[in-house]
C-alpha positions in Angstrom: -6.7 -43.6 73.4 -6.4 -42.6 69.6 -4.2 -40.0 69.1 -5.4 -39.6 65.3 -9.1 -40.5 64.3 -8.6 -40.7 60.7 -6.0 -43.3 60.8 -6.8 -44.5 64.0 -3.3 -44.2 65.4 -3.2 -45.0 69.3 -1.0 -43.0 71.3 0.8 -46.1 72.2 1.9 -46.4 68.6 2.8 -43.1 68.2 4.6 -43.1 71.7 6.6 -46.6 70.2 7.1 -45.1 66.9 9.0 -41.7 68.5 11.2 -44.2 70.6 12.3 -45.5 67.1 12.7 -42.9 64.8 13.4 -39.6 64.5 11.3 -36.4 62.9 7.7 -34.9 63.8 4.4 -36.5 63.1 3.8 -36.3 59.7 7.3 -38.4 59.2 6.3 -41.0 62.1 2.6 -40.8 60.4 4.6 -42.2 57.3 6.7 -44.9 59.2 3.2 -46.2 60.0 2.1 -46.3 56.6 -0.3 -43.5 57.6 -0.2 -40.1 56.5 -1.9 -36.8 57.9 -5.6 -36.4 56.4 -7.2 -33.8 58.2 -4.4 -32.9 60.4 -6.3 -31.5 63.7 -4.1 -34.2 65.7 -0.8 -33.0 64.5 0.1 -30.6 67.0 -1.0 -33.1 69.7 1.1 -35.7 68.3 4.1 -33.8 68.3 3.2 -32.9 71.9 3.3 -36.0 72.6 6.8 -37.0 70.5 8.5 -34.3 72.1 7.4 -35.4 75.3 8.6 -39.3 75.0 11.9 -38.0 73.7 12.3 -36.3 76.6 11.6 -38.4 78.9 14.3 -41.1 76.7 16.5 -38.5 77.5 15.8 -38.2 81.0 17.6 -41.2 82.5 21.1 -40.1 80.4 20.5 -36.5 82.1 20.7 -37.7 85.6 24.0 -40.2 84.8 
């Protein structure tokens, strides 16, 4: 599923790219040599970042 239409970033790649490196969309946008155009899937992308952090940090919690 594409996460953002304008750059057609999948939310695979977005969910590989918050695994990776740190900071909210518009930085990760930029690690994928995108950047935000119209910006109606930011807040859903950083849904989405803060949500595969988490769950990074889930298996550490439970040790």
């Amino acid at each position: 599923m594409y996460t953002c239409i304008c750059n057609a970033i999948r939310e695979c790649d977005l969910r590989q790219a918050a695994r990776q490196h740190c900071g909210d969309a518009e930085s990760l946008y930029g690690k994928l040599g995108k950047r935000p155009n119209c910006g109606q899937c930011l807040d859903e992308a950083n849904e989405l970042i803060a949500e595969e952090r988490a769950a990074l940090r889930a298996p550490m919690a439970a040790a």
